[in-house]
Every structure is written in structure tokens, then in C-alpha cells.
N, CA, C and O atoms as a Maestro MAE file, in Angstrom:
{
 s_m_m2io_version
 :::
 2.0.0
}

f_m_ct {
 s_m_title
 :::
 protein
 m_atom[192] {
  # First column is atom index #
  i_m_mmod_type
  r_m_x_coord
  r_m_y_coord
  r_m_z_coord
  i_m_residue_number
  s_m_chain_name
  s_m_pdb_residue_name
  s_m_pdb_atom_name
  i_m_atomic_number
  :::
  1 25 11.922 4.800 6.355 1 A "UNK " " N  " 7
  2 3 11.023 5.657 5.612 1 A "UNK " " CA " 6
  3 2 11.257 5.508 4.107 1 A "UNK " " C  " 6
  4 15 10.302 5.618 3.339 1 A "UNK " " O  " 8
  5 25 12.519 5.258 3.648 2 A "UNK " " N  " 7
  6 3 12.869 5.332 2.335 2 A "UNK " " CA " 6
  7 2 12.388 4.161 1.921 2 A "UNK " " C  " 6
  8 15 11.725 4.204 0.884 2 A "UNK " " O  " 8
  9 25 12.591 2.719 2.639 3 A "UNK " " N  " 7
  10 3 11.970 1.489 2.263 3 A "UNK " " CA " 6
  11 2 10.207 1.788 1.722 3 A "UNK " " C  " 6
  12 15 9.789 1.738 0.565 3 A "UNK " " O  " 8
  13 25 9.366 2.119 3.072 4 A "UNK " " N  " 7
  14 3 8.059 2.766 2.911 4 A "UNK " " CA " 6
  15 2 8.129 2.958 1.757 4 A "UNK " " C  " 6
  16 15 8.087 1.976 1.016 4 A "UNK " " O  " 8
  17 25 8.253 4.224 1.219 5 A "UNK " " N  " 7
  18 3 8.403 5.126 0.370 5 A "UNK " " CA " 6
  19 2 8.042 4.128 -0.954 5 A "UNK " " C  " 6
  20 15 6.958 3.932 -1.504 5 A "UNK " " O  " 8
  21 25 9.276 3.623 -1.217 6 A "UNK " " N  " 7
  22 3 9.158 2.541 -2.202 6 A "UNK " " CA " 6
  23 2 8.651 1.700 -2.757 6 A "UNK " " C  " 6
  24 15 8.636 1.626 -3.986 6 A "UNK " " O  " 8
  25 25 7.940 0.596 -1.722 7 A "UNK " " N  " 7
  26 3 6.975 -0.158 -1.287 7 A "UNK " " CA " 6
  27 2 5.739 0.167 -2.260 7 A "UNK " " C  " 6
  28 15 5.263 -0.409 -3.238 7 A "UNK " " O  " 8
  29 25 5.381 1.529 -1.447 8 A "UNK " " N  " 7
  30 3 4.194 1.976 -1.611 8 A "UNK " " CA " 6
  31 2 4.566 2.659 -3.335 8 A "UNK " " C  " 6
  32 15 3.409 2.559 -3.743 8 A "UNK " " O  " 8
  33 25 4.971 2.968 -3.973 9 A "UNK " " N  " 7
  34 3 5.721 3.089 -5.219 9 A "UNK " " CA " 6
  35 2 5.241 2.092 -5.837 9 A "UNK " " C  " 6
  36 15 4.287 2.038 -6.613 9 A "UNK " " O  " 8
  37 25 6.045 1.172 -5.410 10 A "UNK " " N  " 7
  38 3 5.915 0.034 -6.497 10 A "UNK " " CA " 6
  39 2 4.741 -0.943 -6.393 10 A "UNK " " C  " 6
  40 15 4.558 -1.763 -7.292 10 A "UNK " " O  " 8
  41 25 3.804 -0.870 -5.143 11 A "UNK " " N  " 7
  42 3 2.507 -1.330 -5.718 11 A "UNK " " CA " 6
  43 2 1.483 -0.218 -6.261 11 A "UNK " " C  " 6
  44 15 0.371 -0.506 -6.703 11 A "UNK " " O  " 8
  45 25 1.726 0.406 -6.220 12 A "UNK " " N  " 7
  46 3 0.818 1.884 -6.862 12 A "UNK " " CA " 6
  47 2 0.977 2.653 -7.933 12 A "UNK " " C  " 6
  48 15 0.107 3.195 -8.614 12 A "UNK " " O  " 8
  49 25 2.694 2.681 -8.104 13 A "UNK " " N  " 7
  50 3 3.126 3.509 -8.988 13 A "UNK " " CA " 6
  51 2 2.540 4.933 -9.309 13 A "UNK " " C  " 6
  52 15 2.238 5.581 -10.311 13 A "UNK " " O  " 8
  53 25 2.531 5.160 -7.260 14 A "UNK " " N  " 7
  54 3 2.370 6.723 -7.351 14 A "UNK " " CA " 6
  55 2 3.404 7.702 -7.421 14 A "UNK " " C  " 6
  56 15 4.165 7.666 -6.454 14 A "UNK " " O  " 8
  57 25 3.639 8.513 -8.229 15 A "UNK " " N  " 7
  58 3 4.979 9.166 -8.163 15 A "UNK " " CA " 6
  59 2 5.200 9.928 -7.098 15 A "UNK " " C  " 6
  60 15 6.261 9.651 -6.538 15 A "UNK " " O  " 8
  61 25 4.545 10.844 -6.582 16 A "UNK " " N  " 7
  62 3 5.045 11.339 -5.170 16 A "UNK " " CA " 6
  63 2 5.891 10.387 -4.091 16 A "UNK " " C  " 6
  64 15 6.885 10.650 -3.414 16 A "UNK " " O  " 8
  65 25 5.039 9.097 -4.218 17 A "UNK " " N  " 7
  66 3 5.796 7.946 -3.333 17 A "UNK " " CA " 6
  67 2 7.241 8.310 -3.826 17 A "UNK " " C  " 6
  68 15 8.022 8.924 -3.099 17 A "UNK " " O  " 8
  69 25 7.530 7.938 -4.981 18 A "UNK " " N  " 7
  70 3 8.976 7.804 -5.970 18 A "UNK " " CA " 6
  71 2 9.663 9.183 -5.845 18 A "UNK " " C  " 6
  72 15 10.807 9.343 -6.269 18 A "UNK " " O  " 8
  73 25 8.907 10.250 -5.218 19 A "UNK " " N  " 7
  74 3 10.047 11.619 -5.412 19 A "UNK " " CA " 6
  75 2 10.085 11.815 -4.154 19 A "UNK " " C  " 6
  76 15 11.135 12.382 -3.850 19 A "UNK " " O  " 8
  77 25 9.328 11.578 -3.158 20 A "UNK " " N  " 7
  78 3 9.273 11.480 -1.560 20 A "UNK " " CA " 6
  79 2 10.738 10.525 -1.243 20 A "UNK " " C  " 6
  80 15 11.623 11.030 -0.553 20 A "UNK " " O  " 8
  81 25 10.903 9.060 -1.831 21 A "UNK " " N  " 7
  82 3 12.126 8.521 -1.918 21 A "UNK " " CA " 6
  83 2 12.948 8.866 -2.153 21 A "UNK " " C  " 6
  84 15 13.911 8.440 -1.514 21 A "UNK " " O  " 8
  85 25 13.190 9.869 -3.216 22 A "UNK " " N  " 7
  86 3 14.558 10.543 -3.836 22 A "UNK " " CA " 6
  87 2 14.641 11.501 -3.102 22 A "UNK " " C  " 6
  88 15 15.824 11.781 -2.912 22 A "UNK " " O  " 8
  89 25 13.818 12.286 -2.482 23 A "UNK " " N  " 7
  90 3 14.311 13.400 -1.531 23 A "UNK " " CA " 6
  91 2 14.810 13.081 -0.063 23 A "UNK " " C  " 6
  92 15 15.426 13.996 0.482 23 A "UNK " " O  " 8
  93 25 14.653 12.059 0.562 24 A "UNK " " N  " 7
  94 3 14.450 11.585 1.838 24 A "UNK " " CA " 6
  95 2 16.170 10.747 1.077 24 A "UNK " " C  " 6
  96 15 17.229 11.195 1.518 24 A "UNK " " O  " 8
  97 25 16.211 9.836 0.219 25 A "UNK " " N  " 7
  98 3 17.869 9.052 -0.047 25 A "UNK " " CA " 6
  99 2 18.655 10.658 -0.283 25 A "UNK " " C  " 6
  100 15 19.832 10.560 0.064 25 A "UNK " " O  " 8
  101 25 18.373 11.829 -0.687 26 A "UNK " " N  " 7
  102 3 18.891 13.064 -0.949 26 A "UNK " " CA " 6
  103 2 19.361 13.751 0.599 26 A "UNK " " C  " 6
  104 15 20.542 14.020 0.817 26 A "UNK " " O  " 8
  105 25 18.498 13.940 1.414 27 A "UNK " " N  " 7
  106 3 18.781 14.369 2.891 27 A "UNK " " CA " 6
  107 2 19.855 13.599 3.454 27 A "UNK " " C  " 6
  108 15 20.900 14.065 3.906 27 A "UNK " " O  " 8
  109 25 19.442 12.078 3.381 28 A "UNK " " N  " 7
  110 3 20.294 10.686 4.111 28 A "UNK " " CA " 6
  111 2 21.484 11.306 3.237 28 A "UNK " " C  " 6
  112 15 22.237 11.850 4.045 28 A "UNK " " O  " 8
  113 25 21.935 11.448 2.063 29 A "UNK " " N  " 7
  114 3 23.089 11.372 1.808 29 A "UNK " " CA " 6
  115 2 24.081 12.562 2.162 29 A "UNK " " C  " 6
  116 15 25.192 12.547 2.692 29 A "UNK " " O  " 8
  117 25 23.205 13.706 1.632 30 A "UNK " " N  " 7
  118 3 23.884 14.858 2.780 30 A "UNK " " CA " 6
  119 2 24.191 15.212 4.026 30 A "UNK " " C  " 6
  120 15 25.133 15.877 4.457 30 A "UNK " " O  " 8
  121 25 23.273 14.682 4.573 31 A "UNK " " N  " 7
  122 3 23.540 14.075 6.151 31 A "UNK " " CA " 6
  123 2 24.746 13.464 6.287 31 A "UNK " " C  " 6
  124 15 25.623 13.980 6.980 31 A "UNK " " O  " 8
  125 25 25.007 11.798 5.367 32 A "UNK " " N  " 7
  126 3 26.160 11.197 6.019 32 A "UNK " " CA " 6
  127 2 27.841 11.953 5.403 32 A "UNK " " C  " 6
  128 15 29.014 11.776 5.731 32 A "UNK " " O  " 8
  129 25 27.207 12.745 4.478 33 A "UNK " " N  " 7
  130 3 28.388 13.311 4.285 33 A "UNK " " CA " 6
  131 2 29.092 14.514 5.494 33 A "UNK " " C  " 6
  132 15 30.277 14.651 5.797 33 A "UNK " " O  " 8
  133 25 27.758 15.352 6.061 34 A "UNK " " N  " 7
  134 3 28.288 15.931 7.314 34 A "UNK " " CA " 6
  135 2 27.902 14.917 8.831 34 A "UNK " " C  " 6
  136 15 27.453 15.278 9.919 34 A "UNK " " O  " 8
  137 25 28.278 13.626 8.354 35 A "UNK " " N  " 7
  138 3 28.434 13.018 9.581 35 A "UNK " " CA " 6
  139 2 27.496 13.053 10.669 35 A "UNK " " C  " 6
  140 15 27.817 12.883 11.845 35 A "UNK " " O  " 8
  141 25 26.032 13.336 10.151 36 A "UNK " " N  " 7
  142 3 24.698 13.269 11.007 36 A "UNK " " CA " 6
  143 2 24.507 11.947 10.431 36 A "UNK " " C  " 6
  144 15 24.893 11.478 9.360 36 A "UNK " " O  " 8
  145 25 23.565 11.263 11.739 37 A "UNK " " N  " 7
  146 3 23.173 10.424 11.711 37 A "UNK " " CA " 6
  147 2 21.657 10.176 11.858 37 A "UNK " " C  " 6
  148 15 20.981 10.315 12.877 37 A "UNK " " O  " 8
  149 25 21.226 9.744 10.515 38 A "UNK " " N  " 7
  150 3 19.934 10.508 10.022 38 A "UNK " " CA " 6
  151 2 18.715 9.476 11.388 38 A "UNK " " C  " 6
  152 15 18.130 9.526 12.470 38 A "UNK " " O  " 8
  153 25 18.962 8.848 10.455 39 A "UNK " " N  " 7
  154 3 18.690 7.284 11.371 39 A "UNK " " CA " 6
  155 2 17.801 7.224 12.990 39 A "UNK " " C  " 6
  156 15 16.704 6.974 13.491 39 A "UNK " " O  " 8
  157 25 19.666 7.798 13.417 40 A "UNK " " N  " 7
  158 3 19.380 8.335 15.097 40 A "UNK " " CA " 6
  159 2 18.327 9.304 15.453 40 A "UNK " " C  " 6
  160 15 17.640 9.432 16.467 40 A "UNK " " O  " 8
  161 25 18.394 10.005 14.245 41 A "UNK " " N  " 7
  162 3 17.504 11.242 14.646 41 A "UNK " " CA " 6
  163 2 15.946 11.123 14.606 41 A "UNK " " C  " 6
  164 15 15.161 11.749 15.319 41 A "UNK " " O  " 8
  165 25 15.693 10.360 13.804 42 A "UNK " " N  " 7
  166 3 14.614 9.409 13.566 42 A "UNK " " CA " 6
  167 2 13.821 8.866 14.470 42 A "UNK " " C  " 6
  168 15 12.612 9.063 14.594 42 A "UNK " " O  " 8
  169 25 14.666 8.018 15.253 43 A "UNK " " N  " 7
  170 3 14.621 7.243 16.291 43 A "UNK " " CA " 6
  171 2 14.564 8.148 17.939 43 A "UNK " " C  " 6
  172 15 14.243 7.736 19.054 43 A "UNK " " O  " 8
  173 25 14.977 9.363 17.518 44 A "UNK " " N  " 7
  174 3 14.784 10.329 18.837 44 A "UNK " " CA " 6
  175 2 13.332 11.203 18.595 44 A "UNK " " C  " 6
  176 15 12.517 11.658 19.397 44 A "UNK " " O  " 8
  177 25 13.391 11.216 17.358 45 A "UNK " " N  " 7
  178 3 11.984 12.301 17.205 45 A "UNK " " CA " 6
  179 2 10.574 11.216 17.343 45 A "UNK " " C  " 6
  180 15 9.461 11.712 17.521 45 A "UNK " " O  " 8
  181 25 10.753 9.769 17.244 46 A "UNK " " N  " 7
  182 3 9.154 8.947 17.768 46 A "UNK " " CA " 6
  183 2 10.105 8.770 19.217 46 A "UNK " " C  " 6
  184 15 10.674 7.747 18.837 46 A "UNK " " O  " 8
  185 25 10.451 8.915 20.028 47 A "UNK " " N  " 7
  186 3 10.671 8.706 21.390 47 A "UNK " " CA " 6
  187 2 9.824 9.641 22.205 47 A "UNK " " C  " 6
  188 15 9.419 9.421 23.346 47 A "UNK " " O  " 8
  189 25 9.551 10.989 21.287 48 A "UNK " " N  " 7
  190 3 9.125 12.146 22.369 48 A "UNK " " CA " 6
  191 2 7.620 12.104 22.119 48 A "UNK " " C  " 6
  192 15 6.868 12.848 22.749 48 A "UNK " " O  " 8
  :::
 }
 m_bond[191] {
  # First column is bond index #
  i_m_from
  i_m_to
  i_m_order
  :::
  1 1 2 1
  2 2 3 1
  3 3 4 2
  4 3 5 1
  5 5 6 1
  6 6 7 1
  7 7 8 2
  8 7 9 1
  9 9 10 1
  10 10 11 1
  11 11 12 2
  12 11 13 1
  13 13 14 1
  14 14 15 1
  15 15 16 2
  16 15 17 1
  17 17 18 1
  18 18 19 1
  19 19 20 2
  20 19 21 1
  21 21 22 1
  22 22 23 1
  23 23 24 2
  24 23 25 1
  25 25 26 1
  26 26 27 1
  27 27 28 2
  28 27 29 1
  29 29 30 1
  30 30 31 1
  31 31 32 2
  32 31 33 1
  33 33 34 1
  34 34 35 1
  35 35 36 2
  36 35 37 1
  37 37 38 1
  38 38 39 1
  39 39 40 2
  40 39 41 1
  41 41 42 1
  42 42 43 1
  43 43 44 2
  44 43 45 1
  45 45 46 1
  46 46 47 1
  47 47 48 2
  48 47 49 1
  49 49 50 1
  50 50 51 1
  51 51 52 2
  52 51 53 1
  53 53 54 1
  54 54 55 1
  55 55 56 2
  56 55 57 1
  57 57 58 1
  58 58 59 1
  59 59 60 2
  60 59 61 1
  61 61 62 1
  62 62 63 1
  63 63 64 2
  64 63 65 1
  65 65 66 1
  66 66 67 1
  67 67 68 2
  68 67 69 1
  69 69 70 1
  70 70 71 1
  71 71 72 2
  72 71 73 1
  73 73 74 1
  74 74 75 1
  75 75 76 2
  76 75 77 1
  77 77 78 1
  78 78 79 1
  79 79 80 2
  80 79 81 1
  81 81 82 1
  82 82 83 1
  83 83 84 2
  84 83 85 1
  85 85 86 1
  86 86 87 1
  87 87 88 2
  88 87 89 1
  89 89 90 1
  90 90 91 1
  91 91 92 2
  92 91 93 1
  93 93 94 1
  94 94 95 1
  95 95 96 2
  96 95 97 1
  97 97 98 1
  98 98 99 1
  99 99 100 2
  100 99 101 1
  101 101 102 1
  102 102 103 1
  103 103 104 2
  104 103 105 1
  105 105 106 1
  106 106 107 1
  107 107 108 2
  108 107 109 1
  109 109 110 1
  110 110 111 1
  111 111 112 2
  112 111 113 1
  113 113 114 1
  114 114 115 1
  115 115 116 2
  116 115 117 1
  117 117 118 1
  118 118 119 1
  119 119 120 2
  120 119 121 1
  121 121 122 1
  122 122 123 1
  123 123 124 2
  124 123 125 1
  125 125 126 1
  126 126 127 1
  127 127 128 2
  128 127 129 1
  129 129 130 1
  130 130 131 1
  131 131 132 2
  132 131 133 1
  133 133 134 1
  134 134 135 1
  135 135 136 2
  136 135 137 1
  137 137 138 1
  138 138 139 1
  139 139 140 2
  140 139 141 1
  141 141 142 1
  142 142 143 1
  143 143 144 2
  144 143 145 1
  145 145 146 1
  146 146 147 1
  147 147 148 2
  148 147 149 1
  149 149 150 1
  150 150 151 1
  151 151 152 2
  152 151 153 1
  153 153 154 1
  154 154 155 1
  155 155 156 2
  156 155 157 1
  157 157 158 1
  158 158 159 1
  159 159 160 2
  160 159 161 1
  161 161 162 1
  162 162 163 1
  163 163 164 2
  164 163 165 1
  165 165 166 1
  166 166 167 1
  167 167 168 2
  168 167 169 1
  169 169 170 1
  170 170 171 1
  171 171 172 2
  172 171 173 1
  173 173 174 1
  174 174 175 1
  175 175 176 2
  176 175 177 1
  177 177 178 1
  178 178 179 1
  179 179 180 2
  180 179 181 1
  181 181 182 1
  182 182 183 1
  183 183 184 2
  184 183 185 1
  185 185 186 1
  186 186 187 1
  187 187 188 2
  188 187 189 1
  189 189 190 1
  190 190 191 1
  191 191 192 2
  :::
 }
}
């Protein structure tokens, strides 16, 4: 999602893209600091 995010940023240079990125690398990092695994969770929520 954060890749996305970016992508779409940098051919558009829409800023929401660019603060949608910083909030989503902001979650991921608080996450790996309490040892969630953002990723996984990701990957369980398109399974259902």
C-alpha cells in the first residue's frame, strides 16, 4: 500500500497520495515497534 501510495504521488503529485504514505509508513512503524505484523494483517483482511 505504501509503494501504491507513492507511485501514484509521484506521477500526479497529489498530496493526499504523499500524506496517505506518511500515515500508513507511521502505523507500519508503530506496529513493528509493538511487534504486530502489519503486513500479515493485510494479507488476512483480503482473505475474508
Amino acid at each position: 500500500m505504501i509503494d501504491f501510495s507513492w507511485k501514484v504521488f509521484s506521477q500526479t503529485g497529489n498530496i493526499e497520495s504523499y500524506l496517505l504514505m506518511k500515515e500508513l509508513q507511521l502505523i507500519q512503524q508503530d506496529d513493528s515497534e509493538e511487534g504486530i505484523d502489519t503486513a500479515s494483517l493485510l494479507e488476512n483482511d483480503r482473505q475474508i
